[in-house]
N, C-alpha and C positions, 0 to 999 in steps of 0.2 A: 488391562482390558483393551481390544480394539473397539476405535472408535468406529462404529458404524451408521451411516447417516440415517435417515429416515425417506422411504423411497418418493415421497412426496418433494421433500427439499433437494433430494438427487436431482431428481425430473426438474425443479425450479430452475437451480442451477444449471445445468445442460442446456436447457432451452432459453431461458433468461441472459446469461451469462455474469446473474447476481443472485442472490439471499440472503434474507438476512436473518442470523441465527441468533435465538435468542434463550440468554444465561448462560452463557457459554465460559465466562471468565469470573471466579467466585469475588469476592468483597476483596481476598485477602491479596491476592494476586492484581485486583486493580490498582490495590491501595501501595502495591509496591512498583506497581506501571508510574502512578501520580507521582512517587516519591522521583522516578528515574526522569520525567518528564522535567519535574519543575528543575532539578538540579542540572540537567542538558541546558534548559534556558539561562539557568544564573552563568554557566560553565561550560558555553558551549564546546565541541569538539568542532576540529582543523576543518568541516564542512558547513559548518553551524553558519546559518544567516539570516537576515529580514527581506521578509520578501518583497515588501510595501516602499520601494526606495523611491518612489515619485514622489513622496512628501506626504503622501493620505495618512489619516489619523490612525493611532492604533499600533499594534505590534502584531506582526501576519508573521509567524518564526518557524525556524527548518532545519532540519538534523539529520544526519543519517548516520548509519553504521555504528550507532550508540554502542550497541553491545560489544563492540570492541573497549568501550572506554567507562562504560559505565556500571555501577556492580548490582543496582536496580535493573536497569536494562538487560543484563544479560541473565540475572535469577529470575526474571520473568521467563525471556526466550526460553530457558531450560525443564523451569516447570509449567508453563502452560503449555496444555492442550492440541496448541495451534499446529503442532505440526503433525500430529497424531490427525487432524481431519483434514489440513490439507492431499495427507497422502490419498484418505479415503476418496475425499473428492477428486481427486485426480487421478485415483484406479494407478498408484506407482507405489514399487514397492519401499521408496524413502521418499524422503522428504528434505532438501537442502533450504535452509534458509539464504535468501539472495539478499534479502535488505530490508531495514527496519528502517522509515524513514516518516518524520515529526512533523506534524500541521498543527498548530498551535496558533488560533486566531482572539487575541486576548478582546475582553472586551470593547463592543464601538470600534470595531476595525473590520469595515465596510470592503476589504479589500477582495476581489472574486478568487476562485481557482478556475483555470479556465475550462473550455470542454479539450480532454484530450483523453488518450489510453496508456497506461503504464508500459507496456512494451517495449515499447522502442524507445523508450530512459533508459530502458535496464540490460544487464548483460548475458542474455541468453535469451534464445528461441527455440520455440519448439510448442507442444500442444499441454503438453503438461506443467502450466504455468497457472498461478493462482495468486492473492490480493487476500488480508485481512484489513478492513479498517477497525481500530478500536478505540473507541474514545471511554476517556474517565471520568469525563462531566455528560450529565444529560443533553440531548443535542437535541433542537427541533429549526424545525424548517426556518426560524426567525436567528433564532443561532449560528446557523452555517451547517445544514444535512444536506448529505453529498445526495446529488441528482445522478440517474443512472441512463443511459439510454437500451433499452433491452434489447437484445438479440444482436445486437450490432458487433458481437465474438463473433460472429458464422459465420461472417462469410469467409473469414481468417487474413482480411485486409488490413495492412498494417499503417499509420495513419502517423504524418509529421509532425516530432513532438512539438509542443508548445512552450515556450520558456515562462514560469511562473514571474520570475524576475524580468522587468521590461528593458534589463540591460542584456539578458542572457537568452541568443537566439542558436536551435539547432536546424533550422533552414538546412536541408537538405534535398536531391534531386533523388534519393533512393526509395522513398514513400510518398501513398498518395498524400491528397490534401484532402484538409477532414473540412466535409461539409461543414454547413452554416446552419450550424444546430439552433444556438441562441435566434436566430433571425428566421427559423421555420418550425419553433418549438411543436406546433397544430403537428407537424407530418413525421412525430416520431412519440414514440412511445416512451415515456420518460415515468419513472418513478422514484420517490425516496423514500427514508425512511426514519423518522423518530428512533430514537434509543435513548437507553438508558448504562449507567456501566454495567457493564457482565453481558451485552449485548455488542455483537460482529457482524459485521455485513463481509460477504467472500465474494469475490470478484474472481472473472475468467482476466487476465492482463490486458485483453485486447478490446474488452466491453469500455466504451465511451461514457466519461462522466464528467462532470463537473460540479462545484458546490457556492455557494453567494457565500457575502459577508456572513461577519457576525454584527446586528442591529441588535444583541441586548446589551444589561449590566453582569452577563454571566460571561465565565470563561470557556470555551470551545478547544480543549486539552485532545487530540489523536494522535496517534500512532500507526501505519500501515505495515504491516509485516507479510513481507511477500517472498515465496516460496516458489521451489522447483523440482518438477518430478524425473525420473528416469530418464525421459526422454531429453529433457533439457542440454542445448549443447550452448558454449560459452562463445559471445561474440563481440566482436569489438565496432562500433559505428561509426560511419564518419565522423557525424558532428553527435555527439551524446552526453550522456554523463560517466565518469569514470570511477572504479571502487576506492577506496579509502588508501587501499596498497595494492601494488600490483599481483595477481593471482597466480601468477607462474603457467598459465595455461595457454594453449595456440587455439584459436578460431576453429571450432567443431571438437573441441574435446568436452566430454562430461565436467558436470560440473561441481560434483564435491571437492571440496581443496578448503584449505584452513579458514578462508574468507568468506566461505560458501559452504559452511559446514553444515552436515547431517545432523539433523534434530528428531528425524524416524527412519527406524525404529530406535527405540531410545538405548536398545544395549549397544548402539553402533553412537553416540551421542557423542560430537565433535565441541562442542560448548566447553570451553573448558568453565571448571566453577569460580 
C-alpha cells in the first residue's frame, strides 16, 4: 500500500511545520521500539551519554545511530511505517533514513531540552527533510511533551545549534542566533502535544522546539527518527555533530549510502536484517 496522507494533515504540516499523527505505530512494533530502547540504555553504543552532567537529579540519556547496533532498533526502522510517510510528506520519491537518535528522561529528571531545530545537528540540507518523534510511554505536558514553535520552517532560517550537554558547544559564525523564545513565549505561537504509544508527532528539521523536564514517577522513553528526501544533499559543518562512521561522500552529493540508507520504497530497502 502507499501511504497517503490526509489533506487536512498535509495542509497541517506545510503550514505548521508540525503534526501530530495519531496510531501510527501498532502495540507490537512499540513493544519492540521499548525492548531496543531499554537495552541502548543498559548497553549504550560508542555515542551513548547523559546529558544532565551538572549534577541535577535524574538520568536525561542519548544515543544515536542504534540501528547500526541494535537488532530491536533496526527491526523496527525496517518494518515501520515511518519512512513510507515521510516520503509522502515530503512529495520524494525515497526516503533515506539520516538518524535515529534517543531522548530518554527517566523519572524526576527536571532537566530541559532547549529551544533549538534539528537541522544544522544533522548532515544534509535541503527542503526535503523531515523529524518523527516517538515515544513508548505516554507523554503529557508534566512528563516532558515536546513544545513546538509553529511556522518558524518558513522562512528557511537556519538557527545555531544549541548543545544539549553544558559541556558541548557548536558556537558558530555560519547561522543566525535563535531568538529568546523561552523569555517572549506571549509572541510565538507555541503548541504541544500529549501522546500515547502508537502516536508520532512529524516535524519539518527547521521548525523550533523545545521540551521541559520530566516532574513525574513515570518514565519519558523517545526515540526521533529523522529522514531525507530526493532533494537532500550531504554536508559537513563546522562545528556539528558527526555520523557514527564516516559516509564516504563529498559536500553536495546525494545522500543515500550505507549510513543513510533507503527505507522507501521498500523494494530498494538498504536496512540490512
Amino acid at each position: 500500500m502507499v501511504y497517503t496522507p490526509s489533506s487536512t494533515e498535509l495542509a497541517t504540516f506545510n503550514r505548521d511545520g508540525v503534526v501530530c499523527l495519531r496510531g501510527v505505530i501498532t502495540p507490537a512494533l512499540t513493544d519492540i521500539l521499548a525492548k531496543g530502547i531499554d537495552e541502548c540504555l543498559a548497553r549504550p553504543g560508542p555515542k551513548g551519554r547523559n546529558f544532565n552532567t551538572d549534577g541535577s537529579p535524574g538520568r536525561f540519556a542519548g544515543d544515536v545511530f542504534m540501528w547500526t547496533f541494535n537488532d530491536h532498533i533496526r527491526q523496527f526502522v525496517r518494518e515501520c511505517p515511518l519512512g513510507d510517510i515521510a516520503a509522502a510528506y515530503m512529495s520524494s520519491a525515497r526516503a533515506m533514513l539520516m538518524l535515529d537518535q534517543m531522548f530518554v528522561k527517566e523519572p524526576n529528571t527536571p532537566s530541559k531540552s532547549p529551544w533549538h531545530q534539528d537541522q544544522t545537528y544533522m548532515y544534509a540540507d535541503g527542503e526535503q527533510l523531515c523529524s518523527f518523534w516517538v515515544a513508548v510511554d505516554p507523554v503529557t505536558r508534566e512528563s516532558g511533551a515536546v513544545e513546538w514553535v509553529k511556522t518558524s520552517h518558513a522562512s528557511g532560517t537556519l538557527y545555531k545549534a544549541t548543545g544539549f550537554d553544558p559541556n558541548i558547544t557548536y558556537e558558530t559564525d555560519d547561522y543566525a542566533d535563535l531568538p529568546d523564545i523561552e523569555g517572549h513565549r506571549q509572541s510565538y505561537d507555541i503548541v504541544s502535544f500529549e501522546t500515547q504509544p502508537g502516536d508520532v508527532i512529524l516535524n519539518h528539521l527547521r521548525t523550533v522546539h523545545a521540551a521541559p523536564g520530566n516532574h513525574t514517577t513515570r518514565r519519558r522513553r523517545a526515540i526521533a527518527f529523522r529522514y531525507a528526501g530526493d532533494d537532500a544533499r550531504y554536508v559537513v559543518r563546522k562545528k556539528g555533530s558527526r555520523p557514527i562512521r564516516e559516509p564516504g561522500l563529498q559536500p553536495g552529493d546525494p545522500l543515500a549510502c550505507d549510513i543513510f540508507p533507503v527505507v522507501y520504497p521498500r523494494s530498494q530497502m538498504a536496512v540490512p536484517a
